[in-house]
N, C-alpha and C positions, 0 to 999 in steps of 0.2 A: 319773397316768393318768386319762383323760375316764372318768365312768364308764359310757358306750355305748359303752362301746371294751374291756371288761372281763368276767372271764370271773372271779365269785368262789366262794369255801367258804363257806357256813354253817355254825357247828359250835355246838350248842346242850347241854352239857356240866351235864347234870344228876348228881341225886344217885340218880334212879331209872333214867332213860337217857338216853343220847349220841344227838342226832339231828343227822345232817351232810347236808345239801343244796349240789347244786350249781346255780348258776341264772347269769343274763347276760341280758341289755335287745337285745331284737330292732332289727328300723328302725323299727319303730314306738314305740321307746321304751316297751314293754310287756314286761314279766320274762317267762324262757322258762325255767323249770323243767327242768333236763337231768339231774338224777339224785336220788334219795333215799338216803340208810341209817338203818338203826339199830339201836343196841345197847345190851343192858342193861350197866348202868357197876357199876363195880367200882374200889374204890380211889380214890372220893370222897365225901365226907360233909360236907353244908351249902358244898359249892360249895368245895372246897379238896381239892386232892389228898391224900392221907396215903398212898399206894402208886403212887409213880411208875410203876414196871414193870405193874402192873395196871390205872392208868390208861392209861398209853397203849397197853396192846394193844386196849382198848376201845373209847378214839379208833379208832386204824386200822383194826380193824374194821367201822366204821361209815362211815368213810371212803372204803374199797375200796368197801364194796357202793355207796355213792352216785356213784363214779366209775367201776365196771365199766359201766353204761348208757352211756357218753357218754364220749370217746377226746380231751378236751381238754386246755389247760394253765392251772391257775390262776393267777391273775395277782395274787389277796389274798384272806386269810384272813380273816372275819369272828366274834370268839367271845363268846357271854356270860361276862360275868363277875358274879358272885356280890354283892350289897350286904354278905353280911358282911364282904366285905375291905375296904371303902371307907368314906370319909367326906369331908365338904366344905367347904367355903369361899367366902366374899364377899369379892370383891376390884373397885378399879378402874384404870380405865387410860386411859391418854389420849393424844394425837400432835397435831402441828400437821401444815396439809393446806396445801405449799406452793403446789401449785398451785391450787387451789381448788375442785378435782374429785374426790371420796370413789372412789377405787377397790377393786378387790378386795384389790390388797396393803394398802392402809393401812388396810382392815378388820382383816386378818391383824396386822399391827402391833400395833395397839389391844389385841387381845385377848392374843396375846402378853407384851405390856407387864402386862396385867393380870392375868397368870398368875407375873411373876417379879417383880410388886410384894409378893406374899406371902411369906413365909416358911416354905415345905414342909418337912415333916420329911423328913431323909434316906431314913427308912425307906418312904415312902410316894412314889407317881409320878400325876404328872395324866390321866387319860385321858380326861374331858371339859371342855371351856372353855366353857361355855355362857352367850352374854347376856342375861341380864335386861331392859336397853332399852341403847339410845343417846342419846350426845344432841350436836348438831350446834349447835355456837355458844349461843345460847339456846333451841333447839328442843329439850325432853325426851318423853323415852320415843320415841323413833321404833324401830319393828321391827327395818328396812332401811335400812341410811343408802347403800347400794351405789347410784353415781352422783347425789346430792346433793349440790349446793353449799353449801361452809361452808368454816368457816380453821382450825377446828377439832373434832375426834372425841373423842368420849367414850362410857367405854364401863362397864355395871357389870354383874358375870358371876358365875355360881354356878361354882365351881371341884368337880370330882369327880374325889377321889385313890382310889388304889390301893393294896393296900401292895405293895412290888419281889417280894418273896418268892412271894405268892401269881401275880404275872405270871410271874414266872421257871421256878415250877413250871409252870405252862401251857405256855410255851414251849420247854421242855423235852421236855414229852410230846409236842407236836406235832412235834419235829422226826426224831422216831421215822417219822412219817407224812409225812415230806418236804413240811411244811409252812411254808412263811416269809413273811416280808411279813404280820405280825400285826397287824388290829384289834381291841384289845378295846370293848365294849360294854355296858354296866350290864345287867343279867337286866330290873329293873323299866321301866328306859327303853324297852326293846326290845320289851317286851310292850304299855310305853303308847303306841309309834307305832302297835303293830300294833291297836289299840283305839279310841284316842282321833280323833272328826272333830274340825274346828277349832274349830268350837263349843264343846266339853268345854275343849279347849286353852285357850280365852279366857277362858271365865268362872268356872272355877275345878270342879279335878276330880282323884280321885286312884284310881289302878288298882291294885288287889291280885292280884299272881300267886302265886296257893295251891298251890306246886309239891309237891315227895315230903317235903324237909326242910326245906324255909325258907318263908315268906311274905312278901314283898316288894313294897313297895310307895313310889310316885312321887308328888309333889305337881305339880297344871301350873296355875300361874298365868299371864295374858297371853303366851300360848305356849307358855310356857319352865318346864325344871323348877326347881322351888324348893326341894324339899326330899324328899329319898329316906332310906330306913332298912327296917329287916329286922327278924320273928321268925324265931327258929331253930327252929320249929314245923311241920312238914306232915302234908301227908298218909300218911307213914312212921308218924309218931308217932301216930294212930287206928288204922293195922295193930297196931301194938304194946299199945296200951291193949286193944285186943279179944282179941288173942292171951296179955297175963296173966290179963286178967278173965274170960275163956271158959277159960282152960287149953288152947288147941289151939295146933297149928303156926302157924307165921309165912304160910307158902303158903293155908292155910286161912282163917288171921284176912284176907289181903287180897283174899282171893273171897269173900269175908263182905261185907268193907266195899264192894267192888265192886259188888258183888249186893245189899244188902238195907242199909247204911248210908242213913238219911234223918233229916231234920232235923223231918217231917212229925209233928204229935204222932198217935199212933194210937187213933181213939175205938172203942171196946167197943161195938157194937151189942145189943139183947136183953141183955145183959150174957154175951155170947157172951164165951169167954177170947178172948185175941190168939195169932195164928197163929204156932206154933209152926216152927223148924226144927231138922233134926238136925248137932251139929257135933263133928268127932272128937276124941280127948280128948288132950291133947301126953303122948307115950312110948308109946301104944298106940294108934294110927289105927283099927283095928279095932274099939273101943268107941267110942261117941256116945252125945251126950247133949243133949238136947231143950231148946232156949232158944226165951223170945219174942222175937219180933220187936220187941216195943215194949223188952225191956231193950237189945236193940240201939241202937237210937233213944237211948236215954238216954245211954249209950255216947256216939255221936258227939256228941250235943248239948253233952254236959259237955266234950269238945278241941275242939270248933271253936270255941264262946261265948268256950273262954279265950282262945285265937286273935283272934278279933274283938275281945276286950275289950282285949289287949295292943297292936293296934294302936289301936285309941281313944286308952290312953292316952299313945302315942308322939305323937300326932299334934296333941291336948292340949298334950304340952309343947312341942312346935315351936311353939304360938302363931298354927298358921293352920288351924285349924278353923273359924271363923267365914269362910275364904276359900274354902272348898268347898263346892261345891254340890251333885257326883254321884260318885258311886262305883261306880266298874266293876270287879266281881270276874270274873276270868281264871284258868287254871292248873286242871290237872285235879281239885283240891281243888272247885271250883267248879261243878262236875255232881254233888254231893249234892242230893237234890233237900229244898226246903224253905230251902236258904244263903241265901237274898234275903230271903224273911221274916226270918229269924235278924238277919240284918245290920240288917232295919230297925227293931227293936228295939232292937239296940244301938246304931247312929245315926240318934237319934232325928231326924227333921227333914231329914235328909237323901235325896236320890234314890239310891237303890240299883238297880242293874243290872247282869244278868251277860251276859258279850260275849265269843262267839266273834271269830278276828283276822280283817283282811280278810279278803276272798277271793278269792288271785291265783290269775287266771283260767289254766287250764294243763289241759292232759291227762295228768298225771301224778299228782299228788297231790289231794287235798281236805284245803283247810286248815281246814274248818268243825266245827275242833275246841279247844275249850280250853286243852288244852296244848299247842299248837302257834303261843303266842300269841307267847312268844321266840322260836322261828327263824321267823317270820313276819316280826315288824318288824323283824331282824336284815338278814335279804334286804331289806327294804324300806328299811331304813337305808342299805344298803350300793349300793342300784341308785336310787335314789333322783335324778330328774335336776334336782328343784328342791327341793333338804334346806333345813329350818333354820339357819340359819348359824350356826357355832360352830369350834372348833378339836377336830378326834378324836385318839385315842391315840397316832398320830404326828405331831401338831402341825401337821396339817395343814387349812387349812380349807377346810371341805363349802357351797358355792358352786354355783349352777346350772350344769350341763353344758350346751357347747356340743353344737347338734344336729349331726346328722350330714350331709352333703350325699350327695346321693345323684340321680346324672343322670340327667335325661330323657333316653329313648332319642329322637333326632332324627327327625321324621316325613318321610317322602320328602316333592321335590315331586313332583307330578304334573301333568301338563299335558295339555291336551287336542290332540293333534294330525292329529283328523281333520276340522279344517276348516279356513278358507284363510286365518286371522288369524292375522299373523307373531307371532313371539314377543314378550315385552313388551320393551322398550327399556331398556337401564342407563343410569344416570344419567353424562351427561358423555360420551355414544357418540353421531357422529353418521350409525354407519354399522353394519349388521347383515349378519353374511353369513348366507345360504338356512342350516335348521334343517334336518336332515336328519329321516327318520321314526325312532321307535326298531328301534334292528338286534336281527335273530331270534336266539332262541336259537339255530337252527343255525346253523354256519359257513358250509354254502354261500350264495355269491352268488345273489340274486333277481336276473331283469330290473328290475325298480325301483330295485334298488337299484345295478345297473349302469348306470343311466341317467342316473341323479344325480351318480356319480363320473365320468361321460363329461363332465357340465354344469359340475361343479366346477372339473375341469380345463382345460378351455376357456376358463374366467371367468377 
């Protein structure tokens, strides 16, 4: 299905909550936001279901509210999926081009080929085919090979599996919520469209979404991603650090970290103490008890540093650190204020930046929030009229949409006929009969106009 022609789900399927939008591509080719929900989830932890029946009442609930606004029918589902289920592969592929003109199908071919030149584990399913370059006869690295002449394609692509299980429980849940026609889509890819301009794409860039339980992050070399991987760390796990270390509730440690978590180091003026707050004591709410604010500070600095430090050193061992330039932290872990310094500490030499996702223009929502960086580039993946070319989780490849046509209304003619210059002449006529005047809205006959049909008849 074209997708200006298409009416999809978003379903952004966290560990802290389920955000489902409904959106579709006006005539202008511009996304039209038709519903929101959302719900705190339940029965997912680090991006995997462990309680089907309490995941998917969550789904649906989030669901319904983004569909009670707006009385349509989805036509495909869009969902993140988790980096802890996944892992990838380099593969190539190749086709001869009989005719001698690279079309869309023998793109599709190419990468196809180089999706079942690999050897997949049973256990595991592809749901992106993503190319790394092409290359046409002896022409290498080309982005686009669509309509190039050559006799031969080639093609070499970052493969990203799944494991079955983790899809299967997804789609499961969703079908609770009479959902089908499933795309799935990586958590960190989704948040680096919704991040990344092509500049960052080109020259080497990687985006960290600092969600509830995991931290997730994308490598984009020459467009395309190269290399993705996960901590199983979020911002769940600084509630819980604060909540044994204070002694309080869980509800209290996360209006703690909401409120007063920063990465900011806090300096003593006059040698004034640091500012104190009251927090309730876990098994008695009733009693409080008086902490500084800078031991809070201490607090998050020691889980996020480890955080930053563990992706450092994942990224280390992938071998393309020297290929990054900038770093764009995303994900509501990423409104502690003070993260950017922190980061730039830990990577030394590199551009650190934190990046709200676009901002699709709508009267419904404001996306000018950090964790709404996945169901941003999810929508934006999914409505998207001139995508990256690759093959998605149904093997199908994401190819510029034809536009729409859409008719001029036809402009009358008009003619002037209150003076005595006959009509204009058709071609190949060598004879014109009398034009009469335009006839009145009313039915009755005018003398004029009886005088005319006297003359007509006559002639």
């Amino acid at each position: 299905m074209n997708k200006i022609d298409k009416t999809i789900l978003a379903l952004d399927i966290g560990t802290t909550q389920i955000v489902s939008i409904v959106a579709r591509n006006d005539l202008n080719d511009k996304i039209n936001i038709l519903g929101m929900g959302k719900a705190q989830s339940a029965g997912i932890n680090k991006g995997n279901i462990v309680d089907i029946d309490l995941a998917s009442s969550c789904i649906k609930d989030a669901v319904l509210l983004s569909r009670s606004s707006c009385d349509v029918e989805i036509d495909e589902t869009y969902v993140t999926l988790s980096g802890m289920n996944t892992r990838s592969i380099r593969s190539k592929g190749a086709t001869n081009i009989p005719s001698g003109h690279i079309t869309a199908n023998d793109i599709k071919l190419v990468l196809t080929r180089a999706l079942y030149e690999v050897q997949i584990s049973p256990d595991y399913e592809a749901i992106h085919v993503i190319p790394l370059y092409f290359t046409v006869d002896d022409n290498n690295s080309i982005e686009n090979p669509l309509n190039i002449n050559g006799s031969r394609l080639e093609v070499y692509a970052n493969i990203i599996m799944a494991k079955k299980t983790a899809l299967i429980n997804i789609r499961n849940a969703l079908k609770k919520a009479n959902l089908e026609d499933i795309n799935y889509v990586l958590t960190s890819y989704a948040s680096s469209i919704a991040t990344l301009d092509n500049d960052n794409r080109k020259l080497g860039s990687m985006v960290i979404d600092m969600s509830g339980s995991t931290s997730e992050f994308s490598v984009f070399q020459n467009k395309s991603i190269t290399f993705n991987d996960v901590v199983p760390i979020g911002g769940d796990h600084l509630t819980n650090d604060i909540s044994m270390i204070l002694k309080t509730p869980m509800n209290s440690a996360d209006d703690i970290k909401k409120r007063y978590a920063s990465l900011i180091p806090i300096l003593d003026g006059d040698n004034q103490p640091s500012e104190k707050i009251k927090v309730p004591l876990l098994g008695n709410e009733s009693i409080s008890e008086e902490v500084s604010l800078d031991y809070i500070q201490k607090i998050a600095h020691a889980r996020i540093e480890e955080i930053l430090i563990l992706i450092q050193q994942k990224l280390l061992n992938s071998g393309l650190y020297n290929s990054v330039n900038t770093i764009i932290l995303t994900g509501g872990m990423s409104k502690v204020p003070g993260i950017e310094m922190l980061a730039r500490e830990v990577f030394q030499g590199l551009h650190i930046q934190i990046k709200n996702p676009k901002n699709i223009q709508n009267g419904y929502i404001n996306f000018n929030d950090s964790s709404l960086s996945a169901i941003a580039g999810l929508i934006i993946y999914a409505l998207d009229t001139d995508p990256f070319l690759e093959l998605d989780s149904n093997k199908q490849l994401r190819e510029k949409a034809s536009k729409k046509r859409v008719p001029l209304p036809e402009e009358p003619i008009i003619r002037d006929t209150r003076g005595n210059e006959p009509p204009p002449r058709t071609q190949n006529s060598s004879y014109e009969a009398p034009v009469a005047p335009p006839k009145p809205q009313s039915d009755k006959p005018t003398p004029w106009s009886t005088l005319i049909k006297k003359i007509s008849e006559w002639i």
